[in-house]
PADODREN-875420 format. One record per residue (C-alpha): residue in one letter; residue number from 1; y, z, x negated. Coordinates in steps of 0.25 Angstrom, whole numbers, plus 5000, padded with zeros to 4 digits. Last residue first. Example, Ala and Ser with C-alpha at 12.3 -4.5 7.8 and 13.67 -1.06 7.14 Angstrom:
BEGIN
pt resn->S	resi->2	Y->4996	Z->5029	X->4945
pt resn->A	resi->1	Y->4982	Z->5031	X->4951
This chain:
BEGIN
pt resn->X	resi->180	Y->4943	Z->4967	X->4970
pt resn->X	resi->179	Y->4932	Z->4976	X->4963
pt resn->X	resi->178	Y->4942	Z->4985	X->4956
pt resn->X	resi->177	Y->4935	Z->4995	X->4947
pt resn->X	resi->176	Y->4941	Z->4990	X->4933
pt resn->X	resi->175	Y->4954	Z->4987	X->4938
pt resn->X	resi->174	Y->4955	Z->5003	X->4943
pt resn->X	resi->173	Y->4956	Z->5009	X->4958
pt resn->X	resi->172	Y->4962	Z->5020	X->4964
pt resn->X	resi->171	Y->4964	Z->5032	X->4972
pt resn->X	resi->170	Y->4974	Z->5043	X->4972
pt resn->X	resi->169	Y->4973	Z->5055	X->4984
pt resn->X	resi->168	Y->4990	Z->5059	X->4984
pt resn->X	resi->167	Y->4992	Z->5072	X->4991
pt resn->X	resi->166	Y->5004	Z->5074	X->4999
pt resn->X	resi->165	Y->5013	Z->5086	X->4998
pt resn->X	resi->164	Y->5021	Z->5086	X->5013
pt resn->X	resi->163	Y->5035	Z->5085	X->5019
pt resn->X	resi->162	Y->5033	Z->5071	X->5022
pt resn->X	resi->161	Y->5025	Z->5067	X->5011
pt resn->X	resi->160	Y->5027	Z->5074	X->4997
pt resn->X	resi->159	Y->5018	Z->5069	X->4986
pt resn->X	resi->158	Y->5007	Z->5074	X->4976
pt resn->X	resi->157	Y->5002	Z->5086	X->4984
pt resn->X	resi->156	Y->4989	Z->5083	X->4977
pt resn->X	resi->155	Y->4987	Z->5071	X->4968
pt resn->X	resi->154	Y->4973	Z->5067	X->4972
pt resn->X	resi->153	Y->4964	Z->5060	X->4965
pt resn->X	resi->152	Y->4958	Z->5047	X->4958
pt resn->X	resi->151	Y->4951	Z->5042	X->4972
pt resn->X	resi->150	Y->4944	Z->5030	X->4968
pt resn->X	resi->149	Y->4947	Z->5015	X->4973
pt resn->X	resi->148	Y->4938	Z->5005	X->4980
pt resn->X	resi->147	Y->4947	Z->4999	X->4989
pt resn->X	resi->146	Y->4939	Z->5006	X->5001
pt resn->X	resi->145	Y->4943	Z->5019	X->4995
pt resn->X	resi->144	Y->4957	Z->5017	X->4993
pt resn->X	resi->143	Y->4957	Z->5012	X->5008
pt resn->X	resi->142	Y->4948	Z->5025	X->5013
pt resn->X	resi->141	Y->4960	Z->5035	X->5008
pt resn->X	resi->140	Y->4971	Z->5028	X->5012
pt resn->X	resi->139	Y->4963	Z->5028	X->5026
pt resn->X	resi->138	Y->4963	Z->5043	X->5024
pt resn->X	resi->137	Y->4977	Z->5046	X->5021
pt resn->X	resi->136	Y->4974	Z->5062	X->5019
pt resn->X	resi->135	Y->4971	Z->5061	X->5006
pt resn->X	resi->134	Y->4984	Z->5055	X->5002
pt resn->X	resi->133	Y->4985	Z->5041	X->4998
pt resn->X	resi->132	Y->4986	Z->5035	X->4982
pt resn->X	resi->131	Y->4980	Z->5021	X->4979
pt resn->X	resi->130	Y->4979	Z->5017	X->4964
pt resn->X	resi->129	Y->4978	Z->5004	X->4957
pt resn->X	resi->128	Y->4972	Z->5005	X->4943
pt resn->X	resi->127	Y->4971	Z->4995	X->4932
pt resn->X	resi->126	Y->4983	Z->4985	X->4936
pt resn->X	resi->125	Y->4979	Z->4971	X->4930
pt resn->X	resi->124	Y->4990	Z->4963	X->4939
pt resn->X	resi->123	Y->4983	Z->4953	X->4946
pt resn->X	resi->122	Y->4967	Z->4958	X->4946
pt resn->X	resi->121	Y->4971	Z->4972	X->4949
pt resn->X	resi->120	Y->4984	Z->4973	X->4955
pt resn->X	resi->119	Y->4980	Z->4962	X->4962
pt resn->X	resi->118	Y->4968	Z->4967	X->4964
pt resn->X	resi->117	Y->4972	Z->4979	X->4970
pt resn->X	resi->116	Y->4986	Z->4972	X->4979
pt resn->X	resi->115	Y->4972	Z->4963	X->4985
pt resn->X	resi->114	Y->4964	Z->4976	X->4989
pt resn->X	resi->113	Y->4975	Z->4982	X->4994
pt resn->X	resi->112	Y->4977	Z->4971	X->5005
pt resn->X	resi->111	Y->4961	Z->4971	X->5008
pt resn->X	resi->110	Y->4961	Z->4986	X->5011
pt resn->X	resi->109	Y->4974	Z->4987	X->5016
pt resn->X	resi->108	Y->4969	Z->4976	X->5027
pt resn->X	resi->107	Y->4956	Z->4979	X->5030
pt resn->X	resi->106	Y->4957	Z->4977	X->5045
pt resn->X	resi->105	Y->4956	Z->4991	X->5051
pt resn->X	resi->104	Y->4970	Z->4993	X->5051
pt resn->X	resi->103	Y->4982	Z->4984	X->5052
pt resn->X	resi->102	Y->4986	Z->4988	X->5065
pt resn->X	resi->101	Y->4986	Z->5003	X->5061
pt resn->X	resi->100	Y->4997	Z->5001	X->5049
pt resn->X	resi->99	Y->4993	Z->4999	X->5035
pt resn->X	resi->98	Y->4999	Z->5006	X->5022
pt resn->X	resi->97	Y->4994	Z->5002	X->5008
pt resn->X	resi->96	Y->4994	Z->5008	X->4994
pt resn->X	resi->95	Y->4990	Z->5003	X->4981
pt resn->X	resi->94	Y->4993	Z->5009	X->4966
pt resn->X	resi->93	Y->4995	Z->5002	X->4954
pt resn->X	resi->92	Y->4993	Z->5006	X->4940
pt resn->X	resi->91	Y->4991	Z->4996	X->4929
pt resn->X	resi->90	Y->5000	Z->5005	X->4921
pt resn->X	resi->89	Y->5010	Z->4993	X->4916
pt resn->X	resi->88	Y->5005	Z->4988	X->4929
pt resn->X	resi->87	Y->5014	Z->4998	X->4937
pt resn->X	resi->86	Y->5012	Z->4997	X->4954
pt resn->X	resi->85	Y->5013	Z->5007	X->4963
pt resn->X	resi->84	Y->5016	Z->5008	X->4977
pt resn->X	resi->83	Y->5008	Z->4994	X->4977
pt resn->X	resi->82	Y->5007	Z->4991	X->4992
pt resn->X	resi->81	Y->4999	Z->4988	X->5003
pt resn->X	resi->80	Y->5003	Z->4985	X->5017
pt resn->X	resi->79	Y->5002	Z->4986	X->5031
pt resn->X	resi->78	Y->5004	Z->4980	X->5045
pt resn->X	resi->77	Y->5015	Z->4970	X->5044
pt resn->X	resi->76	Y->5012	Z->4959	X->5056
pt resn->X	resi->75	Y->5008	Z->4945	X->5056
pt resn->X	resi->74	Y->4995	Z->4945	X->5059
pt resn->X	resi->73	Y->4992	Z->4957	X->5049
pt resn->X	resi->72	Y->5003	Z->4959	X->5037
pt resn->X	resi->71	Y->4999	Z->4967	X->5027
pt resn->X	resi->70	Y->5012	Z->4970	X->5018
pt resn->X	resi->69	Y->5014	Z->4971	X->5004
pt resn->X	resi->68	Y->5021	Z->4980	X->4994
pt resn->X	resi->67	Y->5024	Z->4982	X->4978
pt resn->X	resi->66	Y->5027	Z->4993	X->4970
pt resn->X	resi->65	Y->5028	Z->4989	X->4955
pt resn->X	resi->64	Y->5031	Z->4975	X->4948
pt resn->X	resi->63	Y->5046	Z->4978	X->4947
pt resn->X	resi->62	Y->5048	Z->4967	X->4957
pt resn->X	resi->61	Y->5037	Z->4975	X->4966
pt resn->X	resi->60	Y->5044	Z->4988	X->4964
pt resn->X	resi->59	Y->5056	Z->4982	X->4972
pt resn->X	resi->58	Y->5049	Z->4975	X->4982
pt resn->X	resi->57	Y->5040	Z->4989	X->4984
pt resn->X	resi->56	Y->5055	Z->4996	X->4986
pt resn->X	resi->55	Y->5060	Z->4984	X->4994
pt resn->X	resi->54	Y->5050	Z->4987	X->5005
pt resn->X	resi->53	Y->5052	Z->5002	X->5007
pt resn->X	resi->52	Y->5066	Z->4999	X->5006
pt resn->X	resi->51	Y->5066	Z->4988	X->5018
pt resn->X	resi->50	Y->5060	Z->5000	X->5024
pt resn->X	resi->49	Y->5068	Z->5010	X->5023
pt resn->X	resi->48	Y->5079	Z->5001	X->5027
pt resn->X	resi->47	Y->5072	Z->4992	X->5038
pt resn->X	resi->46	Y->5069	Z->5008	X->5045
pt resn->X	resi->45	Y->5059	Z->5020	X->5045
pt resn->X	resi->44	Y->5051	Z->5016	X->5030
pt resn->X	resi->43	Y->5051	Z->5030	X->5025
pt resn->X	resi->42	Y->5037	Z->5036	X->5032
pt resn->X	resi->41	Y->5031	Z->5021	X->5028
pt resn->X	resi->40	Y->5038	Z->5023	X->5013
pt resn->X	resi->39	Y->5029	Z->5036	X->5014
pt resn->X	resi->38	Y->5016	Z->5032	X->5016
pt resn->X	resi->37	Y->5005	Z->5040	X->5022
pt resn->X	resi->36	Y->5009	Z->5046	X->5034
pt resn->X	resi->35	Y->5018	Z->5035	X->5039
pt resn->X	resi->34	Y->5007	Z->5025	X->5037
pt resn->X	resi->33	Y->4998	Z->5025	X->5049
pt resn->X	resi->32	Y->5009	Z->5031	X->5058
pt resn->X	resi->31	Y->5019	Z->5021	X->5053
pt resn->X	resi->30	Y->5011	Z->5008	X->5055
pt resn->X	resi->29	Y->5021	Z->5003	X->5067
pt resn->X	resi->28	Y->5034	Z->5008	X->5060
pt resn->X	resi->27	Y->5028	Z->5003	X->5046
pt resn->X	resi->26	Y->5026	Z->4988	X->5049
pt resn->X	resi->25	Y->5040	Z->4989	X->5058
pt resn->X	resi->24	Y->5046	Z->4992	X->5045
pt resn->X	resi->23	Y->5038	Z->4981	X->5037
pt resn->X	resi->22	Y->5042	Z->4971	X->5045
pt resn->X	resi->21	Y->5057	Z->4976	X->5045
pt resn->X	resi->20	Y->5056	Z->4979	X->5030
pt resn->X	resi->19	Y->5050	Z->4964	X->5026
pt resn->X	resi->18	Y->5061	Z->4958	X->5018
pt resn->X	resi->17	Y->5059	Z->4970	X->5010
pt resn->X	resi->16	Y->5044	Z->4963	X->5005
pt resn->X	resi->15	Y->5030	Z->4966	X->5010
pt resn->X	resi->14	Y->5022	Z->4955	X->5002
pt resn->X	resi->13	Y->5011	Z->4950	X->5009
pt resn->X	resi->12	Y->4995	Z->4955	X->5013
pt resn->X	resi->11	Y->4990	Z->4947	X->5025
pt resn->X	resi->10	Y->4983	Z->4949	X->5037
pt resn->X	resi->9	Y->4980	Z->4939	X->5049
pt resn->X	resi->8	Y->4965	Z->4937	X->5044
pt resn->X	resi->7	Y->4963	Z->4945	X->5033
pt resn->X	resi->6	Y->4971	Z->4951	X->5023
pt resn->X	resi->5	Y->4977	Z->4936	X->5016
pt resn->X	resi->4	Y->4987	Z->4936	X->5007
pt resn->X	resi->3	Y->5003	Z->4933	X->5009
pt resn->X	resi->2	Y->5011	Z->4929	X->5000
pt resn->X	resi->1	Y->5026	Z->4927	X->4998
């Protein structure tokens, strides 16, 4: 396993099955920050749903596709970034993260995004790595702009979420704009 460097006590690591109690306990203390946003959060309410969460990213990372991994500060889960999508026959990925409150205001997504983009970039020759967020998810919002990326567009009422049509806001970045 590895573990790279965030900051002083935080790393980024692999979150594997092996991991759904950690990861569970993760996702109870950041459910008011997540829960509106992502949806796995919303459906990861025992070891079982989550152990499946987690298994479903192991089993696209063996297919080379989704993958997932955890920022753990001092010791303790408390966010993540993840490939929801990865295909490098197209050279399309796309990035999403999740962070609960007491890993805030450190820089951690930021920093941790910015190594799966070059990697994607740099490692695996993807040409365009995307970020999608609903509008109303402001601090999703703020991160894709801090990583340099443009807002493509908005898929209007693209999804359902709890009862509701959701928006999707796309962003992205290409190779050739990258700064790494």
């Amino acid at each position: 396993m590895f573990a790279l460097p965030l900051d002083d006590g935080a790393q980024l690591r692999p979150l594997e099955p092996w991991q759904a109690p950690e990861f569970l306990a993760h996702i109870e203390r950041a459910r008011p920050t997540v829960d509106p946003w992502i949806p796995w959060a919303t459906r990861s309410t025992d070891l079982v749903t989550a152990l499946t969460v987690l298994q479903g990213y192991a089993d696209g990372q063996a297919k080379d596709g989704a993958r997932i991994y955890g920022i753990w500060l001092d010791g303790v889960l408390v966010g993540g970034v993840m490939f929801t999508q990865f295909d490098a026959a197209l050279g399309v990925c796309e990035i999403g993260c999740w962070l609960e409150s007491a890993g805030e205001g450190r820089g951690l997504v930021h920093r941790a995004s910015r190594l799966l983009i070059d990697w994607a970039f740099r490692e695996r020759g993807m040409s365009r790595v995307e970020w999608r967020t609903t509008p109303t998810n402001k601090r999703s919002v703020a991160a894709a702009r801090r990583l340099g990326m443009r807002r493509d567009g908005v898929l209007r009422q693209q999804f359902p979420y709890r009862g509701v049509r959701q928006d999707t806001e796309i962003w992205s970045v290409l190779a050739e704009e990258w700064d790494g």
